[in-house]
mmCIF entry with sequence, helices, sheets and N, C-alpha, C, O atoms, coordinates in Angstrom:
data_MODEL
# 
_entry.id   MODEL 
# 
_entity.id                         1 
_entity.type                       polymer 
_entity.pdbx_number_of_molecules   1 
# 
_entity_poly.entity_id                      1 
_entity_poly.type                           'polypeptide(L)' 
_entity_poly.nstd_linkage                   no 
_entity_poly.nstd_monomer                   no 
_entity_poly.pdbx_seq_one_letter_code       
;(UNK)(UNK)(UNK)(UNK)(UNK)(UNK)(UNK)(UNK)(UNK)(UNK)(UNK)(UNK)(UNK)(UNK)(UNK)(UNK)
(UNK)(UNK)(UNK)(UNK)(UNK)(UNK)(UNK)(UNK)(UNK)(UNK)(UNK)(UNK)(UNK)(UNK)(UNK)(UNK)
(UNK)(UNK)(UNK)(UNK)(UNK)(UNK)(UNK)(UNK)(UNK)(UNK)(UNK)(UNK)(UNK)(UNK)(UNK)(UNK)
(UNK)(UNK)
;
_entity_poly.pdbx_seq_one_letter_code_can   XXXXXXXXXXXXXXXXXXXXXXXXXXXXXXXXXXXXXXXXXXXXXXXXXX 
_entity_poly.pdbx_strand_id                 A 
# 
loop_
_entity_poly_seq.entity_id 
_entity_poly_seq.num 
_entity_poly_seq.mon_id 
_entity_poly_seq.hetero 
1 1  UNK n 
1 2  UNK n 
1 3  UNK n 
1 4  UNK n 
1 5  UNK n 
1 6  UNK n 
1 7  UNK n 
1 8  UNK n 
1 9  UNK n 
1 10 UNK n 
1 11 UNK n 
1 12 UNK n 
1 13 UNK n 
1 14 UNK n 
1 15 UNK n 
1 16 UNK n 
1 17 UNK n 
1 18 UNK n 
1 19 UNK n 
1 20 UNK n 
1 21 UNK n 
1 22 UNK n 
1 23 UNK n 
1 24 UNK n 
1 25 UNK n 
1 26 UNK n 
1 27 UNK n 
1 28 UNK n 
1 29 UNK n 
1 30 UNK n 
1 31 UNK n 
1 32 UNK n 
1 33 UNK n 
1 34 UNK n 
1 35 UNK n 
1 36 UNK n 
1 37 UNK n 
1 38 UNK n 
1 39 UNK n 
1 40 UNK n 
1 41 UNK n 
1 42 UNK n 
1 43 UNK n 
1 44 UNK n 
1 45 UNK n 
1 46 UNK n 
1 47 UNK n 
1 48 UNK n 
1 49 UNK n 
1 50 UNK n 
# 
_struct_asym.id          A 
_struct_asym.entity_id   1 
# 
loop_
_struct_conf.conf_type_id 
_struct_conf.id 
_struct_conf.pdbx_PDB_helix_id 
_struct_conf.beg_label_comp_id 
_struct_conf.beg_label_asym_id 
_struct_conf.beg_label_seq_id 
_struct_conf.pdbx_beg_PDB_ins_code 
_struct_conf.end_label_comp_id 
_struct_conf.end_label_asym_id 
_struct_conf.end_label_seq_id 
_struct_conf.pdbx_end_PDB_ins_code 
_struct_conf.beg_auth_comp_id 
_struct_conf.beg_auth_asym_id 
_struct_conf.beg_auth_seq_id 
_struct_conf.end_auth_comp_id 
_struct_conf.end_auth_asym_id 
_struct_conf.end_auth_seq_id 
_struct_conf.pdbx_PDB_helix_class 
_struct_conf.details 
_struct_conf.pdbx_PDB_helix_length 
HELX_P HELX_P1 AA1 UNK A 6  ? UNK A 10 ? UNK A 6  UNK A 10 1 ? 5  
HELX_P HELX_P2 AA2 UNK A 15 ? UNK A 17 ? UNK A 15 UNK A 17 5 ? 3  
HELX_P HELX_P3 AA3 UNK A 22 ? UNK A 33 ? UNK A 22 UNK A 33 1 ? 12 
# 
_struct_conf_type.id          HELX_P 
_struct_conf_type.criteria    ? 
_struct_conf_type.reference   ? 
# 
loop_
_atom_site.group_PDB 
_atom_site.id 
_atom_site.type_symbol 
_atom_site.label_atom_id 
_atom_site.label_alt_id 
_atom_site.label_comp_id 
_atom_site.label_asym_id 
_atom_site.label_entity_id 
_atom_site.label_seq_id 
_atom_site.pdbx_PDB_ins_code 
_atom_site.Cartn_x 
_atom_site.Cartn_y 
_atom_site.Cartn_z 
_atom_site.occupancy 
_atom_site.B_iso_or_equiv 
_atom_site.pdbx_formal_charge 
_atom_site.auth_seq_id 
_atom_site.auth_comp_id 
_atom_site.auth_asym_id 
_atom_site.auth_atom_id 
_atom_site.pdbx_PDB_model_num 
ATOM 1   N N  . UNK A 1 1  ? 0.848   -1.174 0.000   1.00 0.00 ? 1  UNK A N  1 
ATOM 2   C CA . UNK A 1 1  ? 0.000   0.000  0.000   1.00 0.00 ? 1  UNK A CA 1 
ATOM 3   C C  . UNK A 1 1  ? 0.893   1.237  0.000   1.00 0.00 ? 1  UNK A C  1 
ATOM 4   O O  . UNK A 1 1  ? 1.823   1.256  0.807   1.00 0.00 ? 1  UNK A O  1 
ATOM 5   N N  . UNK A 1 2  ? 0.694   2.349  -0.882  1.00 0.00 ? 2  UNK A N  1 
ATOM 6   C CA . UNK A 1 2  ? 1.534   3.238  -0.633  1.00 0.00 ? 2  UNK A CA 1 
ATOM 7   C C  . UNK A 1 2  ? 0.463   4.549  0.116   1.00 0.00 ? 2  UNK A C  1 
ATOM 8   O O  . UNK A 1 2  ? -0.742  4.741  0.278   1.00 0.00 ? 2  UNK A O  1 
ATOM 9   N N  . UNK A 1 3  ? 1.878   5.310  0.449   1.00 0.00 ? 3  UNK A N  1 
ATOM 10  C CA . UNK A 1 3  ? 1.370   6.580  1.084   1.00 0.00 ? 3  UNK A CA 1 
ATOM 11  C C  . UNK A 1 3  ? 1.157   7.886  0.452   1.00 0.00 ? 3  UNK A C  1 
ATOM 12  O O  . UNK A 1 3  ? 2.068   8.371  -0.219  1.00 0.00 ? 3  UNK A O  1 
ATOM 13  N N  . UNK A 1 4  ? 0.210   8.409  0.578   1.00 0.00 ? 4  UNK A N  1 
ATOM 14  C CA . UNK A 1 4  ? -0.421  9.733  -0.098  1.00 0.00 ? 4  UNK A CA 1 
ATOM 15  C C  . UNK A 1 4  ? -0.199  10.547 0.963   1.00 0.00 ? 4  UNK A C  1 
ATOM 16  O O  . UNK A 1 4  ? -0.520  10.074 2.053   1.00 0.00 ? 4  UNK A O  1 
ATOM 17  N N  . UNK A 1 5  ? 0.495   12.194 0.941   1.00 0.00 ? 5  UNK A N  1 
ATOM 18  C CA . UNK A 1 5  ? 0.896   12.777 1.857   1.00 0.00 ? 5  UNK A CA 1 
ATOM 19  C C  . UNK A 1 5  ? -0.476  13.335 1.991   1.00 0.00 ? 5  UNK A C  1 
ATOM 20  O O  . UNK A 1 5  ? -1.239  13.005 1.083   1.00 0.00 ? 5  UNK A O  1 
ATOM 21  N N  . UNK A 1 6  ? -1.093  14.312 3.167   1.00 0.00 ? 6  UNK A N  1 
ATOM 22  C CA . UNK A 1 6  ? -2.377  14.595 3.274   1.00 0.00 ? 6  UNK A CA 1 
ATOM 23  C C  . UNK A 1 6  ? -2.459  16.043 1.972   1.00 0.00 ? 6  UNK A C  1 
ATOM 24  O O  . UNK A 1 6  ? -3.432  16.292 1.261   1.00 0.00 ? 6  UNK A O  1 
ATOM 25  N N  . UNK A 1 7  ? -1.110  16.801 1.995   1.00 0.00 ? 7  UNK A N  1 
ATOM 26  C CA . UNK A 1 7  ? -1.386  17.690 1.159   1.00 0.00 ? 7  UNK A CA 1 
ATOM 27  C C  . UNK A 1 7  ? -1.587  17.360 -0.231  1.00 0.00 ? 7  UNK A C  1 
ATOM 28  O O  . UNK A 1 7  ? -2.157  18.185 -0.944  1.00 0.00 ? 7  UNK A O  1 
ATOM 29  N N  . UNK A 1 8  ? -1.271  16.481 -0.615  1.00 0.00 ? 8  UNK A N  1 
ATOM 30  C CA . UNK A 1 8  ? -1.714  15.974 -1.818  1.00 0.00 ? 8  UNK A CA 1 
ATOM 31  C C  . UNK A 1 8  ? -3.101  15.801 -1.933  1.00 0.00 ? 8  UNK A C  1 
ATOM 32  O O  . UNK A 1 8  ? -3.988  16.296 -2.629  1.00 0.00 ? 8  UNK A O  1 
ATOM 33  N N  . UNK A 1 9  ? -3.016  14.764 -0.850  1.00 0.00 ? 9  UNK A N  1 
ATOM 34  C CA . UNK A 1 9  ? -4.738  14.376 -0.995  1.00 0.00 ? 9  UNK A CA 1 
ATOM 35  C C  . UNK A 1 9  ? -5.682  15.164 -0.965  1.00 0.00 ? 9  UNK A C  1 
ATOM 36  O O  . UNK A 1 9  ? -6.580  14.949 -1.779  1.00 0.00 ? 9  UNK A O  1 
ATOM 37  N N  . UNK A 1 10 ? -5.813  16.260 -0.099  1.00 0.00 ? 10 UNK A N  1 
ATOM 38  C CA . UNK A 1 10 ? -6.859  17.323 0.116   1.00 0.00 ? 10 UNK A CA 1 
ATOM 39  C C  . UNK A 1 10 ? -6.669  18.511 -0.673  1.00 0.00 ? 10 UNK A C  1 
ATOM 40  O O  . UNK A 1 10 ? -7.590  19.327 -0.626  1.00 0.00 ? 10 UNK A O  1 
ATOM 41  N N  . UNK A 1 11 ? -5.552  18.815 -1.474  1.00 0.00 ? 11 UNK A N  1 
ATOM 42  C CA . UNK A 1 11 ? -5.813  19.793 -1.803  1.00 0.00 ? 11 UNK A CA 1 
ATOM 43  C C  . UNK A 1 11 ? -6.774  20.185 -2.539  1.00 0.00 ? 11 UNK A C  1 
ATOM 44  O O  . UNK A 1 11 ? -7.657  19.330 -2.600  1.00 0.00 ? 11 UNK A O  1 
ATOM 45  N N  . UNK A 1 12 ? -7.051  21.395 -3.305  1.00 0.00 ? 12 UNK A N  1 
ATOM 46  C CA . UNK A 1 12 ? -7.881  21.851 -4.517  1.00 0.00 ? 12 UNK A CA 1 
ATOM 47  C C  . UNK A 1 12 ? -7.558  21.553 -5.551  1.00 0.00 ? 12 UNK A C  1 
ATOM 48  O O  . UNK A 1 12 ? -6.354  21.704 -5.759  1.00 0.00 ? 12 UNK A O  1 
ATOM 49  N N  . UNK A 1 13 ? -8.306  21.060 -6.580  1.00 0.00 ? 13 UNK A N  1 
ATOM 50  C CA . UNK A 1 13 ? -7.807  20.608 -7.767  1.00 0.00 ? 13 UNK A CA 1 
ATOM 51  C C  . UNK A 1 13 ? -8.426  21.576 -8.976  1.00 0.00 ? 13 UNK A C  1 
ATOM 52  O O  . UNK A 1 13 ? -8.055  21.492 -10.147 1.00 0.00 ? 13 UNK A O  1 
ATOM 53  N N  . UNK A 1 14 ? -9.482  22.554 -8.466  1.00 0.00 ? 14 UNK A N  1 
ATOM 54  C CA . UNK A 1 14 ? -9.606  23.616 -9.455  1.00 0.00 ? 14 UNK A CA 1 
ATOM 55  C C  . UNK A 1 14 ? -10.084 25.055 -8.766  1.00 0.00 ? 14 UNK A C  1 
ATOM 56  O O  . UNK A 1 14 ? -10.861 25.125 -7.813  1.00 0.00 ? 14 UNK A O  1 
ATOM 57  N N  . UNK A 1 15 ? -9.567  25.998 -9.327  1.00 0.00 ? 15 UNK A N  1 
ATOM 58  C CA . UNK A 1 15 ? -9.909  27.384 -8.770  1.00 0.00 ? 15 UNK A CA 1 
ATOM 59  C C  . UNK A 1 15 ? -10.867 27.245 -7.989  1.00 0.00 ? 15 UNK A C  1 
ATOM 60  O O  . UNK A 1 15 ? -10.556 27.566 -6.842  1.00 0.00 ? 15 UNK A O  1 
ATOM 61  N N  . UNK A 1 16 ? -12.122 26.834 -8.127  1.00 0.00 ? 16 UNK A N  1 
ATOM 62  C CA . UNK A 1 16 ? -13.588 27.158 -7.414  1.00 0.00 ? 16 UNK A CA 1 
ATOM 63  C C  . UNK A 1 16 ? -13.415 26.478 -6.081  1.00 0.00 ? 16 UNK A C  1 
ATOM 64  O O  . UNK A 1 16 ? -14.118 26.690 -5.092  1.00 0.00 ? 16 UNK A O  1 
ATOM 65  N N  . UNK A 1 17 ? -12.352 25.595 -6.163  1.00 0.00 ? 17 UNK A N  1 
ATOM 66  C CA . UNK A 1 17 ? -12.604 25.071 -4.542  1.00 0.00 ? 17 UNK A CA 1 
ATOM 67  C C  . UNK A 1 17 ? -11.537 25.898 -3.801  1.00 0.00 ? 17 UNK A C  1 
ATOM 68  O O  . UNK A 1 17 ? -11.147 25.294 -2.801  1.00 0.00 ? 17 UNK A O  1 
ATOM 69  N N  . UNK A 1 18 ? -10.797 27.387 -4.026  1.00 0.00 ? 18 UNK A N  1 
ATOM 70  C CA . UNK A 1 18 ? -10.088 27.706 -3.323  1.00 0.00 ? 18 UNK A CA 1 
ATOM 71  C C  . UNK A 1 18 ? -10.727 28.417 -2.327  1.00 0.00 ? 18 UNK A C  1 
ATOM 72  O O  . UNK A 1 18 ? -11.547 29.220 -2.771  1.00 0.00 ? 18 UNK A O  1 
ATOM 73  N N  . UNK A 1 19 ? -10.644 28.391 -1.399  1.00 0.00 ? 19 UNK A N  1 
ATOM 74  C CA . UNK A 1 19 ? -11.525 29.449 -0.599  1.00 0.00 ? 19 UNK A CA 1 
ATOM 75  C C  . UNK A 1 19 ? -10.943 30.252 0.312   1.00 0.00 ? 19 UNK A C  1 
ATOM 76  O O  . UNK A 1 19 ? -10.157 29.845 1.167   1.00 0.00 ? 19 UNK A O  1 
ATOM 77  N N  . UNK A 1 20 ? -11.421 31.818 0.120   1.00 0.00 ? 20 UNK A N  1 
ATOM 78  C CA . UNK A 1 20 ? -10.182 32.538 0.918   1.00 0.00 ? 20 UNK A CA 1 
ATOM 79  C C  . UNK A 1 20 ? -8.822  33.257 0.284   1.00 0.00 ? 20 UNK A C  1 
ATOM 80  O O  . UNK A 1 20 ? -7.929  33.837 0.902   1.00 0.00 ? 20 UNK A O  1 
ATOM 81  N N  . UNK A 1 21 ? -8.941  33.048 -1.044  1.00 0.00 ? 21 UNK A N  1 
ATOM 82  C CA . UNK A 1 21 ? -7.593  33.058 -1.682  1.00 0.00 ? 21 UNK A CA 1 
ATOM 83  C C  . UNK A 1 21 ? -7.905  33.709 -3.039  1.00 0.00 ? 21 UNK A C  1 
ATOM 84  O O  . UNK A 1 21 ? -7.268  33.250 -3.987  1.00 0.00 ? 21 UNK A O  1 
ATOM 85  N N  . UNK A 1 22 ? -8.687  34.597 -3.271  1.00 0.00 ? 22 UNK A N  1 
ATOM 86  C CA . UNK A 1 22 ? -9.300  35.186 -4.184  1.00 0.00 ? 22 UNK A CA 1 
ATOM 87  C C  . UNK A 1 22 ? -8.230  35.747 -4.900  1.00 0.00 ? 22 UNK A C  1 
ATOM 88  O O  . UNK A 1 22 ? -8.359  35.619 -6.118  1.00 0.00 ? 22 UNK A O  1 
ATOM 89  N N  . UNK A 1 23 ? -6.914  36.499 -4.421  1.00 0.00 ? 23 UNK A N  1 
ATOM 90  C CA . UNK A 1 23 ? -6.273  37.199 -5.112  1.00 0.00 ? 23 UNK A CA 1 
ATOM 91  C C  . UNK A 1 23 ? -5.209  35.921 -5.296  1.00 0.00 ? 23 UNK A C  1 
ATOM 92  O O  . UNK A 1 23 ? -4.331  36.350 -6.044  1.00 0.00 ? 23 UNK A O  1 
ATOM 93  N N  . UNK A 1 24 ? -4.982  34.876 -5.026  1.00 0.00 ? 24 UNK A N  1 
ATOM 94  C CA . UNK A 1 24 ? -3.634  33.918 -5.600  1.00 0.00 ? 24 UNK A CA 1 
ATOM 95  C C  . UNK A 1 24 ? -4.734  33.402 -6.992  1.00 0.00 ? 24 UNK A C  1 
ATOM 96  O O  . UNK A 1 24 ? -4.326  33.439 -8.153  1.00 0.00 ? 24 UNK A O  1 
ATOM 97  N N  . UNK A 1 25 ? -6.221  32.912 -6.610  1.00 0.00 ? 25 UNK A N  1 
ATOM 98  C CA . UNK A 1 25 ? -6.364  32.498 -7.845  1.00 0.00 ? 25 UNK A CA 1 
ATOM 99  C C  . UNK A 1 25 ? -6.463  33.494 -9.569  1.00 0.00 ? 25 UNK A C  1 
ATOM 100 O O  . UNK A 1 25 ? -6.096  33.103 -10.677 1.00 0.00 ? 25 UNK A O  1 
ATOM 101 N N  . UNK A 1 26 ? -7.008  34.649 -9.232  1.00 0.00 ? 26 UNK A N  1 
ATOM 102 C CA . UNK A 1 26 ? -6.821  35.713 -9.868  1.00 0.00 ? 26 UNK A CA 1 
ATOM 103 C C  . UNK A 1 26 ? -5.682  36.243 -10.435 1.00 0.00 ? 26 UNK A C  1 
ATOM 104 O O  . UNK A 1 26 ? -5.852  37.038 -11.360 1.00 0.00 ? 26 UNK A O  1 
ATOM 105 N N  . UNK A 1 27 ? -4.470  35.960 -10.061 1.00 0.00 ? 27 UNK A N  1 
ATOM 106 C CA . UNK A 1 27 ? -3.040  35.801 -10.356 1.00 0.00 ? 27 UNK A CA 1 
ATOM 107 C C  . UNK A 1 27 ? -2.738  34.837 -10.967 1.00 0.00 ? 27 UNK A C  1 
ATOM 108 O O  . UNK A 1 27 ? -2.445  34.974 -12.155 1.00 0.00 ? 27 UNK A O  1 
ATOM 109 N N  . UNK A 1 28 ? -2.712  33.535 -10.351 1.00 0.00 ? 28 UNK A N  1 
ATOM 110 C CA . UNK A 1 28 ? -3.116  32.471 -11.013 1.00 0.00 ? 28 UNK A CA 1 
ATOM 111 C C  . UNK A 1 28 ? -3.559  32.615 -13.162 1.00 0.00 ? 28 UNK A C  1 
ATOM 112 O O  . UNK A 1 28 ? -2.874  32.609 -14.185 1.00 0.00 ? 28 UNK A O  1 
ATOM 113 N N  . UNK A 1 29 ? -5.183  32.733 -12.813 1.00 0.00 ? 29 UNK A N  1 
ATOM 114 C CA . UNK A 1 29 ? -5.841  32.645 -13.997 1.00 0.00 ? 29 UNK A CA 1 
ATOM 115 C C  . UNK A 1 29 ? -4.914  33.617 -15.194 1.00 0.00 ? 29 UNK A C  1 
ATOM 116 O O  . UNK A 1 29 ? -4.501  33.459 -16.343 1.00 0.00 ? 29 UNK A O  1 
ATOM 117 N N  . UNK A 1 30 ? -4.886  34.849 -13.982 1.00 0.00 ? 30 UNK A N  1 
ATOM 118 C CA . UNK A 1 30 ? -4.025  35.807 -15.506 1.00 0.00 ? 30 UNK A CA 1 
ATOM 119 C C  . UNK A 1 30 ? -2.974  35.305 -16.337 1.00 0.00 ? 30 UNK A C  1 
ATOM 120 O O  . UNK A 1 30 ? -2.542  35.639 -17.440 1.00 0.00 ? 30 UNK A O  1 
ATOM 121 N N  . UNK A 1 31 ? -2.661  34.361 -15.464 1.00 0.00 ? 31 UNK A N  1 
ATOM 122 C CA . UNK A 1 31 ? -0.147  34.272 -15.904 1.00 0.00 ? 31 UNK A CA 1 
ATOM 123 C C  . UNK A 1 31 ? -1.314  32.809 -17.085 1.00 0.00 ? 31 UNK A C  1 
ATOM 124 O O  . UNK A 1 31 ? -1.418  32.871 -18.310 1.00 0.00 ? 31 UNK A O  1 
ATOM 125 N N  . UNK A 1 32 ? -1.772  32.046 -16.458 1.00 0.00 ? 32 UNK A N  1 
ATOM 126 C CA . UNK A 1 32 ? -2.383  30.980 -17.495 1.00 0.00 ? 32 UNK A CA 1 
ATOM 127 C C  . UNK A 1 32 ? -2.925  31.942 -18.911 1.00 0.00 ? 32 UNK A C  1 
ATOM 128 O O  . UNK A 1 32 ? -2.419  31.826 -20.027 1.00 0.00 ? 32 UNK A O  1 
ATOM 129 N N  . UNK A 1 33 ? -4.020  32.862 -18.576 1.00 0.00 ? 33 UNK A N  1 
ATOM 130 C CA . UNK A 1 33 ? -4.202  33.197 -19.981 1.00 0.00 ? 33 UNK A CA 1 
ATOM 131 C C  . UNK A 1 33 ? -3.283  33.774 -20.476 1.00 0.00 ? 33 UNK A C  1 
ATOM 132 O O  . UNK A 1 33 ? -2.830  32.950 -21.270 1.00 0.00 ? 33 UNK A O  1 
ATOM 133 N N  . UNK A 1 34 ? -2.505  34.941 -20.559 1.00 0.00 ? 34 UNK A N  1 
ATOM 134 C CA . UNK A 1 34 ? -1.463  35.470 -21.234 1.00 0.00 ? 34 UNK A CA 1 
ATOM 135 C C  . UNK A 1 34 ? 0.001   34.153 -21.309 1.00 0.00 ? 34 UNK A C  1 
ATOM 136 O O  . UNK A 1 34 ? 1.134   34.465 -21.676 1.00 0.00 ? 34 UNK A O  1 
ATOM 137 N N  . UNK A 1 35 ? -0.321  33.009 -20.959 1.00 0.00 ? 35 UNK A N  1 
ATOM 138 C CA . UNK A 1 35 ? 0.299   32.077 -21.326 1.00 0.00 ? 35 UNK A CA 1 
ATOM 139 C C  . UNK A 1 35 ? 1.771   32.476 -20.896 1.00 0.00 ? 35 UNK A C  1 
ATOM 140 O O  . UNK A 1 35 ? 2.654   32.364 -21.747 1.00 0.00 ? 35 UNK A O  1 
ATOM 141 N N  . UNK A 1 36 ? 2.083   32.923 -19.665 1.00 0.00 ? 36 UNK A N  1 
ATOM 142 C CA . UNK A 1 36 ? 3.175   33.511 -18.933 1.00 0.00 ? 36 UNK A CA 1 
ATOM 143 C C  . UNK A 1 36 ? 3.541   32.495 -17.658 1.00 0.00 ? 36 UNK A C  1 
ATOM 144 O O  . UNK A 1 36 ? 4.038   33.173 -16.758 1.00 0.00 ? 36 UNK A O  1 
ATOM 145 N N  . UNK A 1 37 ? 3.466   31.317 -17.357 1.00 0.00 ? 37 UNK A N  1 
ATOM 146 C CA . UNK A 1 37 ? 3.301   30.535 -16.113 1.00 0.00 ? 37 UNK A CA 1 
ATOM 147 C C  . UNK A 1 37 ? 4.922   30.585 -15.498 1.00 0.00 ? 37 UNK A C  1 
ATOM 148 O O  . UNK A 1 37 ? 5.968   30.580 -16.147 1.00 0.00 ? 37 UNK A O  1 
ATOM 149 N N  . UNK A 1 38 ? 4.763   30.626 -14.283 1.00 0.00 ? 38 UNK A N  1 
ATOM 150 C CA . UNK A 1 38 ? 6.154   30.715 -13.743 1.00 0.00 ? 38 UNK A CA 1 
ATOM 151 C C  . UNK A 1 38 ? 6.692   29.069 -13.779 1.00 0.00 ? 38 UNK A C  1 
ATOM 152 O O  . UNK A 1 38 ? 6.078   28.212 -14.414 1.00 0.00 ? 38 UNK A O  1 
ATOM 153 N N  . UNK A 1 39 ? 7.556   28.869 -13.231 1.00 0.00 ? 39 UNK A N  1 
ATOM 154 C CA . UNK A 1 39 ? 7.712   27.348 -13.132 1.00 0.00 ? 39 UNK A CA 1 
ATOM 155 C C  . UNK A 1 39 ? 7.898   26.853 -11.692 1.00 0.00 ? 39 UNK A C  1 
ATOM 156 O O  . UNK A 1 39 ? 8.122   25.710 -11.295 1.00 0.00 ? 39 UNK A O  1 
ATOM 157 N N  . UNK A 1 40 ? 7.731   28.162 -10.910 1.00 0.00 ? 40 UNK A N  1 
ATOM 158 C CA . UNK A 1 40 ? 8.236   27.844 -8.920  1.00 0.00 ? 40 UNK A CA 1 
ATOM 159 C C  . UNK A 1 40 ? 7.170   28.877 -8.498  1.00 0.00 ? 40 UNK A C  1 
ATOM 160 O O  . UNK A 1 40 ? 7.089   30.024 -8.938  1.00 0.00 ? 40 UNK A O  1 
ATOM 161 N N  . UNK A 1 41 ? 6.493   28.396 -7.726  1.00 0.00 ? 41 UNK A N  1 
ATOM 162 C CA . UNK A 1 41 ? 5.913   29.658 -6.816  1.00 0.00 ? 41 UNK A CA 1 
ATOM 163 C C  . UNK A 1 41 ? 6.191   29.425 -5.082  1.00 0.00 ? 41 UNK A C  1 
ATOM 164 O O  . UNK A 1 41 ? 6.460   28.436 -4.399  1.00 0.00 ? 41 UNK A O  1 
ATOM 165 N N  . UNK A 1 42 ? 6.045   30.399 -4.885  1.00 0.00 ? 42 UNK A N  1 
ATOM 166 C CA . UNK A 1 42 ? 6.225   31.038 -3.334  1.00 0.00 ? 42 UNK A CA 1 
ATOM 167 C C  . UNK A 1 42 ? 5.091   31.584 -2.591  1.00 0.00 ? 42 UNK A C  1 
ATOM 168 O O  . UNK A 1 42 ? 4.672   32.705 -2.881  1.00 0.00 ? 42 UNK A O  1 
ATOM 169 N N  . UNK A 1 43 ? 4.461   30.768 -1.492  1.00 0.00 ? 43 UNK A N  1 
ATOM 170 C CA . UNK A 1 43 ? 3.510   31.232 -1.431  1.00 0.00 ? 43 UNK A CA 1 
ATOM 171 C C  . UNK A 1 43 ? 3.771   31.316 0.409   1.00 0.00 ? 43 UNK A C  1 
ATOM 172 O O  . UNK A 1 43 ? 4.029   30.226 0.920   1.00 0.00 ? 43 UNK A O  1 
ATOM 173 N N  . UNK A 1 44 ? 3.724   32.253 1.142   1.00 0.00 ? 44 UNK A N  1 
ATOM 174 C CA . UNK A 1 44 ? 4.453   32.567 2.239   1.00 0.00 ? 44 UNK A CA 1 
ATOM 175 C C  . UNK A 1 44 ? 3.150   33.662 3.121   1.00 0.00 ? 44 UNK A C  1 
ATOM 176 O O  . UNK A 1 44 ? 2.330   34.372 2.540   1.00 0.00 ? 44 UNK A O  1 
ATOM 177 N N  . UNK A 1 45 ? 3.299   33.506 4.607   1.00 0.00 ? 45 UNK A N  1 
ATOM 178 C CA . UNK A 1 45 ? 2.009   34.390 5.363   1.00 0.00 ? 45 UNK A CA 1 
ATOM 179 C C  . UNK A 1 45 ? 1.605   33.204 6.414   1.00 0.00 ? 45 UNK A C  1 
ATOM 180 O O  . UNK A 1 45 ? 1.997   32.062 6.655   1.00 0.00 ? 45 UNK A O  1 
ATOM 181 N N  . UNK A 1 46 ? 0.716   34.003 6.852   1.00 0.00 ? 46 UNK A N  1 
ATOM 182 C CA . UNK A 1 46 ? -0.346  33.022 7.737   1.00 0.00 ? 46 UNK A CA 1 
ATOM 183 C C  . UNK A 1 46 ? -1.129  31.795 7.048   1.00 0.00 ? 46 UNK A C  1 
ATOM 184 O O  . UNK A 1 46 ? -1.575  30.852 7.701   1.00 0.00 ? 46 UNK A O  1 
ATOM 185 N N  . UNK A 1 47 ? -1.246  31.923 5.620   1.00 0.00 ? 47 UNK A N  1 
ATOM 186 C CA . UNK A 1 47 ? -2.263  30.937 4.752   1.00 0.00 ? 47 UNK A CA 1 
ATOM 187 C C  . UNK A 1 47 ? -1.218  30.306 3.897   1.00 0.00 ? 47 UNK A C  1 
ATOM 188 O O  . UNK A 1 47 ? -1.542  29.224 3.407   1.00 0.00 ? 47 UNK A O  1 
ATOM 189 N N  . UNK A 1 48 ? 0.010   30.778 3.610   1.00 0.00 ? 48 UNK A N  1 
ATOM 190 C CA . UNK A 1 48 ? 0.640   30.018 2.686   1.00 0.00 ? 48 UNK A CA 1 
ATOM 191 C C  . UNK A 1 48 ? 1.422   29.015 2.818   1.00 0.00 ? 48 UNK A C  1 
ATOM 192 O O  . UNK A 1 48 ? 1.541   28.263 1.850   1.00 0.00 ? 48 UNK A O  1 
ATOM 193 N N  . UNK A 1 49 ? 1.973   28.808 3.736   1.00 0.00 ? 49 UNK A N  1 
ATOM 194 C CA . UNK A 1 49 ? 2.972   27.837 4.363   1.00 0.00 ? 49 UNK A CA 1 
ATOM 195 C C  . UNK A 1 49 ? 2.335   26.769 5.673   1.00 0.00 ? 49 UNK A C  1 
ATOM 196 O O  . UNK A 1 49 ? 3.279   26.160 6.176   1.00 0.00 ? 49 UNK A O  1 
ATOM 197 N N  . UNK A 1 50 ? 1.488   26.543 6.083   1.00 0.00 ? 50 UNK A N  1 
ATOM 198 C CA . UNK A 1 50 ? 0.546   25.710 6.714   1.00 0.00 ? 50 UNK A CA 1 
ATOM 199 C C  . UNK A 1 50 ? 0.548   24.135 6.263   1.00 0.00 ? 50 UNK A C  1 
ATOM 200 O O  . UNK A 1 50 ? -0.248  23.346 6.772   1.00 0.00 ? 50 UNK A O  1 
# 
């Protein structure tokens, strides 16, 4: 049996289930349409590193 870390398992798998995070997904959507995607993000605060 293998192991699934919990952050894997629970995370969000599309914008609408982010909740709380209005401006990462909005950032997000933009860099996707103008087809600009970073390849590392940093996401740091009270909500980002948890």
């Amino acid at each position: 049996m293998s192991y699934t870390a919990l952050y894997r398992k629970f995370r969000p798998s599309k914008f609408s289930e982010m909740v709380g995070q209005e401006h990462i997904t909005d950032t997000l959507r933009k860099q996707i349409i103008a087809q600009r995607i970073g390849h590392a993000y940093l996401f740091s605060g009270g909500r980002g590193t948890r």
